[in-house]
VEXLUMDREN-7884 format. One line per field, with one value per residue: x, z, y of N, C-alpha, C in turn. Coordinates in steps of 0.001 Angstrom, whole numbers, plus 500000, padded with zeros to 6 digits. Atoms other than C-alpha are relative to their C-alpha. Layout:
n.X: [X; ...] $
n.Z: [Z; ...] $
n.Y: [Y; ...] $
ca.X: [X; ...] $
ca.Z: [Z; ...] $
ca.Y: [Y; ...] $
c.X: [X; ...] $
c.Z: [Z; ...] $
c.Y: [Y; ...] $
//
This chain:
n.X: [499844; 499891; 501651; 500634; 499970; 501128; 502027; 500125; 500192; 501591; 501020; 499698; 500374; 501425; 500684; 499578; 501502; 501651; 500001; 499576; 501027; 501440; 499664; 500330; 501785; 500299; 500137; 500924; 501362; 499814; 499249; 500055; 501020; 498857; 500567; 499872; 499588; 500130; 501079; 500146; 499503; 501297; 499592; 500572; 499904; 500113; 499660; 498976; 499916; 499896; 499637; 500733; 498907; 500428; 500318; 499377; 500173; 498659; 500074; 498556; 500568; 498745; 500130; 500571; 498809; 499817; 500241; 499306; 500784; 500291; 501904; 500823; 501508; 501763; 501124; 501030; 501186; 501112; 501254; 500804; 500981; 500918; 501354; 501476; 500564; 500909; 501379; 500338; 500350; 501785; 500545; 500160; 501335; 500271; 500609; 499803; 500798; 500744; 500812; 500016; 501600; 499930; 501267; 499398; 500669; 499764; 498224; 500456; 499397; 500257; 499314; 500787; 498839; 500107; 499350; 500134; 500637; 501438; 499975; 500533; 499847; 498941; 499938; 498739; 499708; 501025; 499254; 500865; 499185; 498539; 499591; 500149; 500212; 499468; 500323; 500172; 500150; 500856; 498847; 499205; 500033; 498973; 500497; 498966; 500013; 499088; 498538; 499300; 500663; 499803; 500320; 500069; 500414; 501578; 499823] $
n.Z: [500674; 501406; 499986; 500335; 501191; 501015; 500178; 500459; 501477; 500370; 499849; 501006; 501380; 500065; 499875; 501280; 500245; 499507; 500269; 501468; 500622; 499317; 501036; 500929; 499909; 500168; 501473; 501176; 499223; 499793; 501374; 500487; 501144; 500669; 501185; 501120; 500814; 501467; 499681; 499725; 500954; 500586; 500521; 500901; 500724; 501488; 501015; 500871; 501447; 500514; 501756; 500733; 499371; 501283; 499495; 500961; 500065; 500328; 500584; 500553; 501003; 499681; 500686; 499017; 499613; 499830; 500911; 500478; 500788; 499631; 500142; 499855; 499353; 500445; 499721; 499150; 500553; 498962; 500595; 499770; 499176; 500405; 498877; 500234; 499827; 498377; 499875; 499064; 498554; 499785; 498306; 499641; 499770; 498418; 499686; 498759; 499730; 498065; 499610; 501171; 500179; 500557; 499673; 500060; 500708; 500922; 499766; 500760; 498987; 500186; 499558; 499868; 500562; 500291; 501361; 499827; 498971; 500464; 500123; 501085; 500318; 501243; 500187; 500405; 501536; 500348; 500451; 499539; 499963; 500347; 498883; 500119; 498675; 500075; 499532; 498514; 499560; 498593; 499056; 500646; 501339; 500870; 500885; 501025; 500248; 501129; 500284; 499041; 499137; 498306; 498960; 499045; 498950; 499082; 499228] $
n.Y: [498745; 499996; 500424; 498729; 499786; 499978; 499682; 498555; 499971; 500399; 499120; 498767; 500433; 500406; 498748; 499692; 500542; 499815; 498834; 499742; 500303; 499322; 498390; 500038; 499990; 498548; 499123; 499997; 499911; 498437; 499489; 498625; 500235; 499181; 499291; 500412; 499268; 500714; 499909; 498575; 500617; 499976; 501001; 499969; 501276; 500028; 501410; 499954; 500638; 501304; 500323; 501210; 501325; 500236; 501735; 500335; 501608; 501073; 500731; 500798; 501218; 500575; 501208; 501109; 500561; 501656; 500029; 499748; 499238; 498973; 499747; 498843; 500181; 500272; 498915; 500530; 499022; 499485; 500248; 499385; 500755; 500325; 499405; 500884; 499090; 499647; 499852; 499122; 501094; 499771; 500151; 501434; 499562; 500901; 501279; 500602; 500937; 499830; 501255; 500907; 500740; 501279; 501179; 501329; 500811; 499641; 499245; 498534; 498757; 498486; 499424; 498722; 499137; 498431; 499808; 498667; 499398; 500420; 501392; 500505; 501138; 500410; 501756; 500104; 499810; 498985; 498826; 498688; 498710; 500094; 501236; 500827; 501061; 500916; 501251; 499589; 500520; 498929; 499050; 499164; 499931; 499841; 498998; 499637; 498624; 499657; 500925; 500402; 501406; 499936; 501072; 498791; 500621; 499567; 499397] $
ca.X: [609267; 610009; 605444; 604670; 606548; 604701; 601619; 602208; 603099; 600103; 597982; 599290; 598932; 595201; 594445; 596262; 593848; 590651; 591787; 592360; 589196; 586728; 588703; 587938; 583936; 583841; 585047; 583002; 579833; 580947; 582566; 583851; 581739; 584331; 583339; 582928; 585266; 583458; 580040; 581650; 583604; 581175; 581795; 581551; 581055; 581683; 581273; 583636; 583171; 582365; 584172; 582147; 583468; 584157; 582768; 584391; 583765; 586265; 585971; 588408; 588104; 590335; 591544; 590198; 592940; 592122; 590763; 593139; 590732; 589402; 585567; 583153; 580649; 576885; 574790; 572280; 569006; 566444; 562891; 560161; 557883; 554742; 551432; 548581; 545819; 544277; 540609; 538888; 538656; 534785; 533073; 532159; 528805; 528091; 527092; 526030; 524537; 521732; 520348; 518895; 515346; 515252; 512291; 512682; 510212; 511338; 515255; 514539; 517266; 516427; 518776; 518384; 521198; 521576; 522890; 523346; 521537; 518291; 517112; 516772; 515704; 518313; 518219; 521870; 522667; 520548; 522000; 520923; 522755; 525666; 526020; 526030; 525242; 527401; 526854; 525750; 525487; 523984; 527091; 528572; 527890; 529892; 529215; 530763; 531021; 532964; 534954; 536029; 534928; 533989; 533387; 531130; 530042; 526494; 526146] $
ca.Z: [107229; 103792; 103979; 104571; 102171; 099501; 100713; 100424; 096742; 096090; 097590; 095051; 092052; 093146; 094001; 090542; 088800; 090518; 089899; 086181; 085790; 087843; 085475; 082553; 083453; 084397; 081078; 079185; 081436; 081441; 077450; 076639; 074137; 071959; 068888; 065846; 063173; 060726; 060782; 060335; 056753; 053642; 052053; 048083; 046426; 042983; 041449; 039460; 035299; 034558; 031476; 029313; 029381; 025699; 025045; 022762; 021221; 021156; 017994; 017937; 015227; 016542; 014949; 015975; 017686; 016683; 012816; 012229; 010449; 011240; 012411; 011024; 012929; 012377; 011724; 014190; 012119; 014272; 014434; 014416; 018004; 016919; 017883; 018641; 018437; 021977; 022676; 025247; 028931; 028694; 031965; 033687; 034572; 038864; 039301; 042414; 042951; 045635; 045411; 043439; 042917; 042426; 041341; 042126; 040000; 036663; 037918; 036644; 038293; 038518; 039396; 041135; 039547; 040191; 037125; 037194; 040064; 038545; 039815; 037388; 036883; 034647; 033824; 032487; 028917; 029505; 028274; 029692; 029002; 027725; 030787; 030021; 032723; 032306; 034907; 038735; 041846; 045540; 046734; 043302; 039769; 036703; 034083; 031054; 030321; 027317; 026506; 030064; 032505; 036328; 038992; 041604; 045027; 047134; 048625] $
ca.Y: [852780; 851260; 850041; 853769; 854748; 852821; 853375; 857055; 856679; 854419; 857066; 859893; 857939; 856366; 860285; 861347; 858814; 859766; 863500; 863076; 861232; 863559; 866856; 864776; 864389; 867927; 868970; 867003; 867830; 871642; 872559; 875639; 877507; 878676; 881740; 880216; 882222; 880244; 882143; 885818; 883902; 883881; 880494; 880500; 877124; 876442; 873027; 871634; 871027; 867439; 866110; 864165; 860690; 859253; 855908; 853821; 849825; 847298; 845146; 841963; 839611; 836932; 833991; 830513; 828756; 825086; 825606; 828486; 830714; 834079; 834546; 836832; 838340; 837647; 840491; 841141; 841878; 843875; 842274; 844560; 843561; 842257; 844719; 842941; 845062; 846141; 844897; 847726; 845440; 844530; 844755; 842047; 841502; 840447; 837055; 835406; 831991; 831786; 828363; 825277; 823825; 820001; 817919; 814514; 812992; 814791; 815567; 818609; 821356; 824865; 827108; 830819; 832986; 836989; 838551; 842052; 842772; 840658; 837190; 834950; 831410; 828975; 825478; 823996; 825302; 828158; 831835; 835328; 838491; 836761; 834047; 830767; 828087; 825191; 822849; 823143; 821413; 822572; 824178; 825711; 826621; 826821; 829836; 830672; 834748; 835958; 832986; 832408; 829340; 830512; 828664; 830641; 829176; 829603; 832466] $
c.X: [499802; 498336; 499548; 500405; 499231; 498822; 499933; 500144; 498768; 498746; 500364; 499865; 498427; 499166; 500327; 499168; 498469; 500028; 499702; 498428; 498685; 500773; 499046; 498361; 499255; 500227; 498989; 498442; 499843; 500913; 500165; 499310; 501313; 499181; 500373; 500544; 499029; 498952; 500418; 500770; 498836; 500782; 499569; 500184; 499410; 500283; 501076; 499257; 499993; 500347; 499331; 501089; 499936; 499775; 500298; 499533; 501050; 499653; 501173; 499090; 501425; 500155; 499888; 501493; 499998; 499725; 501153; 499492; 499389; 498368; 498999; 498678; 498920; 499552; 498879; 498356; 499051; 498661; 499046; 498910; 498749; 498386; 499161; 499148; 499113; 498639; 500053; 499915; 498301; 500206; 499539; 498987; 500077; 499020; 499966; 499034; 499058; 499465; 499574; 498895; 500164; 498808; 500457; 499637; 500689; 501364; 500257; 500995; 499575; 500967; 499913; 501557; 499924; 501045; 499563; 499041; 498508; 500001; 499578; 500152; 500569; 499927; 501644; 499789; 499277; 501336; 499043; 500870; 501319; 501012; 499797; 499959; 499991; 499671; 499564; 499597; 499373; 501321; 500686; 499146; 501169; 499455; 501241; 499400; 501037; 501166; 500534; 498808; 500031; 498898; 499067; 498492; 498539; 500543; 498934] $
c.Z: [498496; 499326; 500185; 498994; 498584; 499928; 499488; 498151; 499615; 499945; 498622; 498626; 500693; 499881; 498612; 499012; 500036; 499502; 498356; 499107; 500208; 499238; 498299; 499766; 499845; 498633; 499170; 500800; 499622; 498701; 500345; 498974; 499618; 498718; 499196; 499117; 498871; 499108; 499107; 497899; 498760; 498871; 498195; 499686; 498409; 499149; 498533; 498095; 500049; 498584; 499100; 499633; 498404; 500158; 498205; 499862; 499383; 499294; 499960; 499237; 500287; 499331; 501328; 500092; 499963; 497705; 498821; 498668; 500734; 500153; 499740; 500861; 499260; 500124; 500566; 499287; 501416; 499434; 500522; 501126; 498995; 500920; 499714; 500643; 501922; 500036; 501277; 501200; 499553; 501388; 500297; 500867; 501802; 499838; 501154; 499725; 501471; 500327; 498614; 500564; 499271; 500010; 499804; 499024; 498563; 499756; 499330; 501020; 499320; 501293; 500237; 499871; 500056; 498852; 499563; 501184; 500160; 500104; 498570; 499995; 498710; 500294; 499221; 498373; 500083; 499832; 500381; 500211; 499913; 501211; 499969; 501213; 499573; 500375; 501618; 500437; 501191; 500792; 499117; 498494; 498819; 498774; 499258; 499165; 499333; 499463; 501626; 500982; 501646; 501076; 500959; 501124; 500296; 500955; 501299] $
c.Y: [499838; 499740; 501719; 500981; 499757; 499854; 501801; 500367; 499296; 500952; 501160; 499598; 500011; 501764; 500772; 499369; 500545; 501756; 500427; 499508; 500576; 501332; 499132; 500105; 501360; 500964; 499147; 500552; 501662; 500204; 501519; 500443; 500780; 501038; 499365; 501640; 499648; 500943; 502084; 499665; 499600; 498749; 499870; 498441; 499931; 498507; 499989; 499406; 498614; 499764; 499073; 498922; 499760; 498918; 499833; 498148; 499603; 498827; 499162; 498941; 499146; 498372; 498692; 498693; 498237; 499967; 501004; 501254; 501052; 499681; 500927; 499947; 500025; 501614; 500024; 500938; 499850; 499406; 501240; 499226; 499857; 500879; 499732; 501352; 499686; 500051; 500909; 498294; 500164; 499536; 498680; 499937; 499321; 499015; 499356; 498884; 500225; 499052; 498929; 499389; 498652; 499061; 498523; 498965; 500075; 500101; 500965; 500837; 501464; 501093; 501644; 500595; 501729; 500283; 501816; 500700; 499262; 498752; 499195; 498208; 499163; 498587; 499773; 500575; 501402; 501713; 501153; 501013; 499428; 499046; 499187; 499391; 498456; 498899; 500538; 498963; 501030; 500970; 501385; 500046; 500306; 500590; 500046; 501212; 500566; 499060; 499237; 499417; 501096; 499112; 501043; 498864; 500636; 500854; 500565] $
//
């Protein structure tokens, strides 16, 4: 008697459980729609005044705790930056290497250089529209165009 007894309570909780957790599903699955009051309420908003903040500097002139003497400060003179005048960017002319002519007898190199769009034959030292031709080998050349060294491969 006293075994069907607590099976019968077991059952009423496990079913109290299962009840409480299949109401809670159903409400969230199924909400009420409730009327918003909020909607019928005309909300004004009015920012608040910001106080301007004061700003203040804290000078201490404190004495030096080994000499026993006060420290003045240094004045901090302002330098004026320095303006270097602005050259315009010059353009920069297209250069491509395309090859190299070698006589064996004379060791004579001749080199085939585009230069603005225009072939042109160049031996070392040679100058054409402001392109020097430094040094070259069969793979690369080395030009010098406004001051500045470039390196520029076979293409």
């Amino acid at each position: 008697m006293n075994k069907k007894r607590n099976t019968y309570i077991l059952l009423a909780a496990v079913l109290g459980i299962w009840g409480l957790i299949g109401y809670r599903i159903i409400r969230t699955l199924n909400p009420k729609q409730e009327l918003s009051s909020v909607a019928d309420k005309s909300i004004s908003f009015q920012p608040r005044e910001l106080k301007k903040q004061e700003t203040f500097m804290v000078s201490v002139h404190e004495r030096d705790p080994f000499l026993g003497t006060i420290t003045k400060p240094k004045k901090k003179t302002a330098s004026k930056p320095l303006l270097q005048p602005k050259t315009p960017p010059q353009m920069e002319v297209p250069v491509y290497y395309a090859g190299m002519v070698k006589d064996d007898r004379s060791r004579e190199r001749i080199f085939f250089v585009q230069i603005d769009g225009i072939q042109q034959l160049m031996h070392v030292n040679d100058e054409i529209k402001g392109v020097k031709l430094v040094r070259g080998n069969e793979q690369e050349i080395t030009i010098v165009y406004n001051g500045k060294r470039k390196t520029i491969p076979i293409n």
